[in-house]
DRENBA-437477 format. One record per residue (C-alpha): x, y, z. Coordinates in steps of 0.02 Angstrom, whole numbers, padded with zeros to 5 digits, always signed. Each point is the difference from the previous one (the first is absolute). Last residue first. Layout:
XYZ
...
This chain:
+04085-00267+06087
+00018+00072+00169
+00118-00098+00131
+00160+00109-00045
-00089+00151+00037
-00100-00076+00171
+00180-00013+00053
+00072+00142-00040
-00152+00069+00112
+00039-00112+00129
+00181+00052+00034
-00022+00174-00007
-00121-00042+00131
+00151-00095+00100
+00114+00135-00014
-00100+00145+00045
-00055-00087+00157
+00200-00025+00054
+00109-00131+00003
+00221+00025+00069
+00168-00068-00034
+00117-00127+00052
-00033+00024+00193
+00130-00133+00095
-00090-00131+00108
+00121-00138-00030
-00140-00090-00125
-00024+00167-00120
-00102+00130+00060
-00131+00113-00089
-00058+00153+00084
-00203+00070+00023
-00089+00139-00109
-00172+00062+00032
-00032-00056+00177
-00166-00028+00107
+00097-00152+00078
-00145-00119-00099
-00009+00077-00130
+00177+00015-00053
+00033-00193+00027
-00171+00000-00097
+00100+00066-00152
+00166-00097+00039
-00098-00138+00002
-00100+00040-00163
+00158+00024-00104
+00098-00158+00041
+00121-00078+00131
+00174-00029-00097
+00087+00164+00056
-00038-00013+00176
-00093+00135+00095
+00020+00077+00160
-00071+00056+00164
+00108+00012+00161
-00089+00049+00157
-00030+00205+00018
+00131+00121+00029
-00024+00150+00102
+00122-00046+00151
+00123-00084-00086
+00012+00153-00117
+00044+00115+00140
-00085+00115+00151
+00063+00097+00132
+00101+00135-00112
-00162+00088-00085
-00163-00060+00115
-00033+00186+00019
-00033+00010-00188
-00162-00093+00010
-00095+00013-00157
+00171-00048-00091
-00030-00177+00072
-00162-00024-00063
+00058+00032-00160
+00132-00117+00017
-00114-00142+00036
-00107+00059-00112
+00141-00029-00159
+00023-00184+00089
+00145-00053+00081
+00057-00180-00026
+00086-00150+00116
+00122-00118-00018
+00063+00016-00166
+00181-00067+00004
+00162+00056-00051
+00085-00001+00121
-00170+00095+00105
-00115+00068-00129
-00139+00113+00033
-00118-00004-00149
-00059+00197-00063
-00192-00017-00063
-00088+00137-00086
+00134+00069-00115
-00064+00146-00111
+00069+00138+00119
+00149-00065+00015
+00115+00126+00051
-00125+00071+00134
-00013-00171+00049
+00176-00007+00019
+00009+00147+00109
-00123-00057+00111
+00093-00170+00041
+00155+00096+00024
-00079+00128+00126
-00079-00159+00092
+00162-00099+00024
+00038-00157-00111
+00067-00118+00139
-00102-00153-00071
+00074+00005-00179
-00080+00108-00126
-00027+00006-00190
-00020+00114-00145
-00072-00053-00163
+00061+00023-00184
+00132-00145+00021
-00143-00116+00045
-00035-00017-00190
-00184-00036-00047
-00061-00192-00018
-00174-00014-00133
+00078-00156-00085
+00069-00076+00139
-00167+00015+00095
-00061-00133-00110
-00148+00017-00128
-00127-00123+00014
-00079+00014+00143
-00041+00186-00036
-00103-00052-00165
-00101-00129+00100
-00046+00129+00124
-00033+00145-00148
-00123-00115-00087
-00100-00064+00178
-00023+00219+00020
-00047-00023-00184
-00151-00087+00026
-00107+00132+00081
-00088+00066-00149
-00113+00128+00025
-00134+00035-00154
-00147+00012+00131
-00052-00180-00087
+00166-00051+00038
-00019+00041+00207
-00139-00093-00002
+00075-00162-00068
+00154+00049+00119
-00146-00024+00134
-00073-00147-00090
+00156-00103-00008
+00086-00011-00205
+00036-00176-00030
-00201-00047-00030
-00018-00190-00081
+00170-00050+00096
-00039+00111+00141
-00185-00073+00038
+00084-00165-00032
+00125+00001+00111
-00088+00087+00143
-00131-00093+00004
+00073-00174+00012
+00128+00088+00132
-00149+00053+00111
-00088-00182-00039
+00150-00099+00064
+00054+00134+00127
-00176-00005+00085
-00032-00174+00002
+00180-00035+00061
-00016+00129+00151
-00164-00024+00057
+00028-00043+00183
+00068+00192+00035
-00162+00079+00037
-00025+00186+00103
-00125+00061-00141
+00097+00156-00054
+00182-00057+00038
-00029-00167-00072
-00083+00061-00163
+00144+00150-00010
+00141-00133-00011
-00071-00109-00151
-00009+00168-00112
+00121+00092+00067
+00143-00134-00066
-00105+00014-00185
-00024+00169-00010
-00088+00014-00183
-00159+00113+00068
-00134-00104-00107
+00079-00186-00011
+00050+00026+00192
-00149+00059+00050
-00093-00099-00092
+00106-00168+00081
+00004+00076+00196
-00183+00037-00011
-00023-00179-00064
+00099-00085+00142
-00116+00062+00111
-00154-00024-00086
+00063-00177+00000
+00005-00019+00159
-00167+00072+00042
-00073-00116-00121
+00095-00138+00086
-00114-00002+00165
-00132-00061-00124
+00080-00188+00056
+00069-00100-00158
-00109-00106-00126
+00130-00019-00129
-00101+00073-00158
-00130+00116+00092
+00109+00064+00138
+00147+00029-00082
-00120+00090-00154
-00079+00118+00155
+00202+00031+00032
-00003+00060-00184
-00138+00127+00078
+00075+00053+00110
+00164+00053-00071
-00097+00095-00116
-00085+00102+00113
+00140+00032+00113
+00135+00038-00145
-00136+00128-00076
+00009+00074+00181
+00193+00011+00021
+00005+00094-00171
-00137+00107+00075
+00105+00039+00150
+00125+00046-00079
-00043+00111-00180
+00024+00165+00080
-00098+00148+00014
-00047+00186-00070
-00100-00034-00151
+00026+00055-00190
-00117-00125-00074
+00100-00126-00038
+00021-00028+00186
-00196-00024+00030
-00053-00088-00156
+00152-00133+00006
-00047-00019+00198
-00184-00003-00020
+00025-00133-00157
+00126-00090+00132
-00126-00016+00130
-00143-00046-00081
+00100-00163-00084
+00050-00036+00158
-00163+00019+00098
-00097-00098-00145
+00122-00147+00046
-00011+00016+00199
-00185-00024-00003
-00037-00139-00079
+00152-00093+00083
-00079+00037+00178
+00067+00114+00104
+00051-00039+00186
+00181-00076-00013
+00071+00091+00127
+00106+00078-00124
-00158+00070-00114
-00067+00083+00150
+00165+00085+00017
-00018+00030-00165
-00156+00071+00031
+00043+00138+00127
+00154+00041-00082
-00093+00071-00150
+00132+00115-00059
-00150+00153-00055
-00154-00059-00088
-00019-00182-00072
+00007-00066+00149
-00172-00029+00072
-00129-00145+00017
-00163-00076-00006
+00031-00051-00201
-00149+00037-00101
-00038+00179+00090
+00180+00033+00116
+00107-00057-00170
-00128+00099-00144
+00012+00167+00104
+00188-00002+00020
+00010-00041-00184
-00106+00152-00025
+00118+00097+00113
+00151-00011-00091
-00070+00005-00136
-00044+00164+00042
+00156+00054+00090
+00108-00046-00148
-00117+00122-00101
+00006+00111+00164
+00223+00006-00032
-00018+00076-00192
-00096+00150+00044
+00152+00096+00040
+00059-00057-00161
-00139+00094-00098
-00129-00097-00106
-00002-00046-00165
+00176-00003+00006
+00063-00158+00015
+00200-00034-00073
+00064-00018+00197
-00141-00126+00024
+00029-00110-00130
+00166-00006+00066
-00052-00047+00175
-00125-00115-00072
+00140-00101-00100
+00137+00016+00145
-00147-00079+00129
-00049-00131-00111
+00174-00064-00039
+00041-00001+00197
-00179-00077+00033
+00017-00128-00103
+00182-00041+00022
-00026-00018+00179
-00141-00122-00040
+00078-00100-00101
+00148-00018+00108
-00125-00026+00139
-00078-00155-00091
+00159-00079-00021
+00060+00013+00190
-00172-00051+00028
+00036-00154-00102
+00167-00048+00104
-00088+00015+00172
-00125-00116-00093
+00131-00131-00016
+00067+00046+00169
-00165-00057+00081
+00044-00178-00042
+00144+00024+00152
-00130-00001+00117
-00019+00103+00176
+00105+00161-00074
-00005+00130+00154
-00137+00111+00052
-00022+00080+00176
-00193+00040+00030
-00043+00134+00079
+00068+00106-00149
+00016+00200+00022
+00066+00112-00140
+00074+00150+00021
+00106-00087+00147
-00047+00023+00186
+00132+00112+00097
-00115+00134+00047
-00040+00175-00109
+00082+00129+00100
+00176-00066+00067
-00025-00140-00137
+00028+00142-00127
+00146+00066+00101
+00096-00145-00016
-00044-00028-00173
+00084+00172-00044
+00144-00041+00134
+00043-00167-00104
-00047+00071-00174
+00137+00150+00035
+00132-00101+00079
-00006-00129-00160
-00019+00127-00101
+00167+00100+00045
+00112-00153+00033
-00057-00060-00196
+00025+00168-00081
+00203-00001-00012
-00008-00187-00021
-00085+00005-00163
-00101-00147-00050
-00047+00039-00150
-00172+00075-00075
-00010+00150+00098
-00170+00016+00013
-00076-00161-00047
+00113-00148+00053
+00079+00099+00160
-00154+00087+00040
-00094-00159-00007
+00117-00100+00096
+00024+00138+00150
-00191+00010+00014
-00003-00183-00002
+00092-00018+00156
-00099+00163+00098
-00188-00066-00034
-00124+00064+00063
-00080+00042-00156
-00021+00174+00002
+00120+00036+00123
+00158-00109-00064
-00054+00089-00206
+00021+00170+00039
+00164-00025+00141
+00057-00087-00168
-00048+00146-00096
+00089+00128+00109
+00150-00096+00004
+00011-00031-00194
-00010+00203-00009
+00117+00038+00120
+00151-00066-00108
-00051+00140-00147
+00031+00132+00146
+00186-00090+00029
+00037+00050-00162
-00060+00174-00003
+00086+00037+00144
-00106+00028+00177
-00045+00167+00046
-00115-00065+00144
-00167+00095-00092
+00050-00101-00175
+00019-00176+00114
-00170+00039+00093
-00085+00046-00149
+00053-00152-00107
-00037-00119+00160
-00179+00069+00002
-00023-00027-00198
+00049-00178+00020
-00101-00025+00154
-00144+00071-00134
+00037-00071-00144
+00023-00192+00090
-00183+00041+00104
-00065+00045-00178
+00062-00177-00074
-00076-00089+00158
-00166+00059+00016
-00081-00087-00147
-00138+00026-00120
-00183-00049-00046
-00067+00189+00017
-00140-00024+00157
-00013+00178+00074
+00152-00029+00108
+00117-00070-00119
-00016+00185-00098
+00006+00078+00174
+00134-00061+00072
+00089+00018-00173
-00037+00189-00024
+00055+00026+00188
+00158-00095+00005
+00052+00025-00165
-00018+00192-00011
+00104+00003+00164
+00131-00095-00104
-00019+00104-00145
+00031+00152+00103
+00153-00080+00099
+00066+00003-00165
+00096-00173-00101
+00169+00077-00092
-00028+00007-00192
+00030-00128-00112
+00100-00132-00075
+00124-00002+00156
-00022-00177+00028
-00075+00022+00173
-00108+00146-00071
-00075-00120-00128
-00039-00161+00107
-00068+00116+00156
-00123+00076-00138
-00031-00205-00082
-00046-00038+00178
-00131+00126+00043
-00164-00098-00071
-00060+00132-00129
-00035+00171-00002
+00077+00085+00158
+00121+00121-00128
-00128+00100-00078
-00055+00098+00176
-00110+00121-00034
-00096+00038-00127
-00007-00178-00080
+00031-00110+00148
-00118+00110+00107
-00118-00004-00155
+00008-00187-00016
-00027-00029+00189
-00176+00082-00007
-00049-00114-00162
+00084-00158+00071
-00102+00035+00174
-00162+00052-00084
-00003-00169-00087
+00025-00097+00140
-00104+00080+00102
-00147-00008-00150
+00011-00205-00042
-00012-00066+00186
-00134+00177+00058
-00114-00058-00145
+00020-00180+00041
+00005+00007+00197
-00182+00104-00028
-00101-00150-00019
-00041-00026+00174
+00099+00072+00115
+00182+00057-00023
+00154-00139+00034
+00077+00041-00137
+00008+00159+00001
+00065+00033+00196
+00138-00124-00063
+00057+00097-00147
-00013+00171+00083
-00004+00031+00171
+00107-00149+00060
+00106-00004-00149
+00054+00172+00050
+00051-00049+00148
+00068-00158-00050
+00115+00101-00120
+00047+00131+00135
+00061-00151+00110
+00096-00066-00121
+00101+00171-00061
+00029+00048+00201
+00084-00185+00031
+00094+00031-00168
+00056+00181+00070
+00046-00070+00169
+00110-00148-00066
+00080+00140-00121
+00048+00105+00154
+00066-00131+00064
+00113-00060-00128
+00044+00159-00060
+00083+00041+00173
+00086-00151-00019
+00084+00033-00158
+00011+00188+00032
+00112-00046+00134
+00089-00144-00101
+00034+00137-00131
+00064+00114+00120
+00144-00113+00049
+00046-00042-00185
+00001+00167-00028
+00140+00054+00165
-00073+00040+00151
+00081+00177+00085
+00065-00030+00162
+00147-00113-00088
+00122+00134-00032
-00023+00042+00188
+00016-00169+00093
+00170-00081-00022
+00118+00106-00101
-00050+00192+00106
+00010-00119+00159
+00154-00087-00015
+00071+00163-00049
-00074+00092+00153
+00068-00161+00107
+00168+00019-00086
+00016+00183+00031
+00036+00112-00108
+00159+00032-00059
+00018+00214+00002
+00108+00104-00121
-00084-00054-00131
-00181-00059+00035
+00009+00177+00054
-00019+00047-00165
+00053+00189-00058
-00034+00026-00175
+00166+00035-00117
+00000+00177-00041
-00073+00027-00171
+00107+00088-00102
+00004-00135-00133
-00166-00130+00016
+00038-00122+00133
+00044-00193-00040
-00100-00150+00083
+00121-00081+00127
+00145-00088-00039
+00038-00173-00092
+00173-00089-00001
-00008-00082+00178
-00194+00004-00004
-00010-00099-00155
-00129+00040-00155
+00019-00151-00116
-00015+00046-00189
């Protein structure tokens, strides 16, 4: 039904009521008031979409501070603990190496135990679950848990990352801010990719592969409805992380690297190989111990963690005695920096990789609080290294090209470990400031990559996630489902719904949303026409102001036309929803006319017939 002016009156009285006195009645106000009243007042208050850019770049800072905070607090730590150890007199650095260590894991597995469950592990696989609605919300008290029990874990020499608790954390701090904003459940679960991209721009300084990573890892597809959001948010979080920190990249190279001889691709090729192997290693061998782990009880989980810390530390012990050197504890930047300039021998950078991914496997297994980064991008250092040392032995080339490939190998591990393939080339030129490796890198990234996933489909995180008993496949299962089902097939009659045209007044508009109490979205049609819809708030909003009655019309509320077509499928229509924060939108035919209506309800009964149909 189409509610018209000319045949429509005013919302009915109840009988024996005298008819309310409006002066809207009896008085036409003037033109300027009207113009006023249309123009500027509805419009004082921002409308969801408006809010959620706020928070957006609100998050975005206050993200960029957090990470700066988390960093600092780590090298703090480090700086009292781990380093002051090492670098005891005399004999003493061993003790202190293998006991700080070990008294960090054990002190951080009671916090985790007692106190806060939910910062075990690297952080991603949390954001992962509460993105895809498997689990419960992410709490500004895990996050706070995080960024202390973390800091300090790294800090007294654990051989794990920042960058997964930094993602947790912004993640956790975009959560609260949404919840505390009374922002809609759906548009909550959006915050959550912006928080970890701010997570991952200020840890690594990198904005551009921020965006990729939490595109290929958090969401999973490229969803336009997130995109704007993370893009703002990793820009202003990297922004502010320069602000504090400088502008130089994680990594700094004096030397700028670039492919001199096209023989070295060959070997390009091999590491490519070799880091498959590797990533496979140490993702098979960190699932195995992990589970072992979990079944362990001869001594309590809380003591788990100071096991990791112990070998931990004896490796640590064994690399600065035989070796001269550090990097098994914590990320180890400062060596594979050293590692990029080309200033560790091929004796040395083997035993480091190897050391560094038992210390890793040991520490995460465990039950530790920290990520799996920066040690991925350290076992792709060592080993990139030393198949440069083979460049140099078999085709005589310049020792400059050990840093080059260490390079390229952090991008290949990484990329064979983590399973972000577009992140994986982009976040080595962000971090080290290098663009002249390109081909190397995308040859042995994609080498990697392929063969790590053909060997290994399942990622690590979604590995970890299994082992939990959460599966995270089935949010892939319900988009292929909703593609193929046509909105044809889910189409409700239009007959059931009211409409407007552009001269609806205000009293009518109420009135048929007090008729329609179940209708959500009411089209305004002019011949026949959708041009323009008002939403179920909209009119809400409107009722909340009762002295607007008689100035205002549905031209003046309406929003910009949004529609379906019959022919589009399931999963538009369902992130057509999503993205206008709407539960039920119109379907047009090509003139424009609505030909029936699409709801939520629809669509997930929908699915679940479905899934029926698809069981054997």
């Amino acid at each position: 039904m189409t509610l018209d002016p000319k045949t429509e009156g005013s919302a009915s009285t109840l009988p024996g009521q005298p008819e309310p006195r409006r002066w809207a009645d009896r008085f036409r106000a003037p033109q300027a008031l009207r113009n006023y009243f249309r123009g500027t007042d509805l419009r004082l208050s921002p409308t969801e979409r408006q809010r959620l850019f706020a928070f957006t770049v609100a998050i975005g800072g206050i993200c960029g501070l957090v990470a700066v905070g988390f960093h600092l607090l780590i090298d703090l730590v480090s700086g009292v603990a781990i380093d002051r150890a090492m670098s005891a007199p005399r004999y003493s650095w061993v003790i202190w190496t293998i006991l700080v260590p070990t008294l960090g894991g054990l002190i951080s597995g009671v916090l985790l135990e007692f106190v806060v469950p939910n910062a075990r592990g690297s952080g991603i696989p949390q954001v992962k679950v509460a993105y895809a609605g498997k689990g419960p919300p992410l709490r500004m008290r895990d996050s706070v848990g995080k960024f202390f029990i973390s800091a300090f874990q790294i800090g007294t020499g654990s051989s794990l990352g920042r960058e997964g608790p930094t993602v947790q954390i912004c993640a956790g701090v975009a959560s609260r801010v949404g919840r505390s904003a009374g922002v809609s459940v759906q548009n909550l679960r959006r915050l959550l990719p912006v928080g970890a991209a701010a997570g991952i721009a200020a840890a690594f300084n990198a904005p551009i592969a921020a965006v990729t990573f939490t595109i290929e890892e958090v969401v999973g597809n490229l969803d336009q409805t997130v995109l704007s959001g993370v893009v703002v948010a990793a820009a202003l979080a990297a922004i502010v992380e320069r602000s504090v920190l400088g502008v130089q990249p994680v990594f700094a190279i004096q030397l700028q690297y670039g492919l001199e001889h096209i023989s070295s691709l060959l070997f390009y090729a091999v590491l490519g190989l070799i880091s498959a192997g590797l990533g496979l290693l140490f993702t098979e061998s960190l699932l195995r111990l992990r589970g072992w782990f979990k079944g362990f009880r001869r001594l309590p989980r809380w003591a788990h963690p100071g096991i990791g810390g112990l070998i931990t530390g004896a490796l640590a012990a064994i690399a600065l005695g035989f070796l001269g050197t550090q990097g098994v504890t914590g990320g180890g930047y400062a060596t594979v920096t050293a590692a990029l300039g080309g200033k560790l021998a091929v004796t040395v950078l083997i035993p480091l990789c190897l050391m560094k991914l038992v210390a890793t496997v040991f520490s995460y297994s465990s039950g530790g609080a920290g990520g799996i980064f920066a040690p991925a991008l350290f076992i792709g250092a060592m080993v990139g290294g030393a198949v440069g040392g083979l460049d140099v032995l078999v085709f005589h080339h310049s020792t400059e090209s050990l840093g080059a490939f260490a390079l390229v190998g952090m991008g290949a591990v990484f990329a064979a470990i983590i399973r972000a393939p577009i992140t994986s080339v982009l976040i080595i030129i962000e971090m080290t400031g290098g663009y002249s490796l390109i081909l190397p890198l995308m040859i042995a990234n994609m080498l990697a990559y392929g063969i790590a996933r053909h060997y290994r489909p399942t990622p690590i995180y979604e590995a970890l996630l299994q082992q939990d008993g959460i599966q995270l496949h089935e949010k892939m299962a319900l988009a292929e489902a909703l593609e193929s089902i046509p909105v044809r097939e889910v189409l409700r009659d239009n007959r059931a719904h009211a409409s407007f045209v552009p001269d609806t007044p205000m009293s009518a508009l109420l009135h048929a949303m007090s008729e329609n109490s179940r209708q959500e979205v009411f089209p305004v049609m002019r011949d026949g026409s959708l041009v323009g819809i008002v939403t179920l708030e909209d009119l809400l909003v409107a009722a909340g102001r009762p002295e607007l009655e008689g100035l205002v019309n549905a031209a003046d509320l309406m929003r910009a036309p949004v529609s379906l077509r019959a022919h589009e499928n399931l999963r538009v229509a369902f992130e057509a929803m999503l993205t206008q924060g709407l539960r039920e939108l119109p379907v047009t035919d090509d003139r424009g006319q609505v030909v029936g209506f699409v709801d939520e309800t629809s669509i997930a009964h929908a699915y679940m017939v479905a899934r029926q149909k698809a069981k054997p």
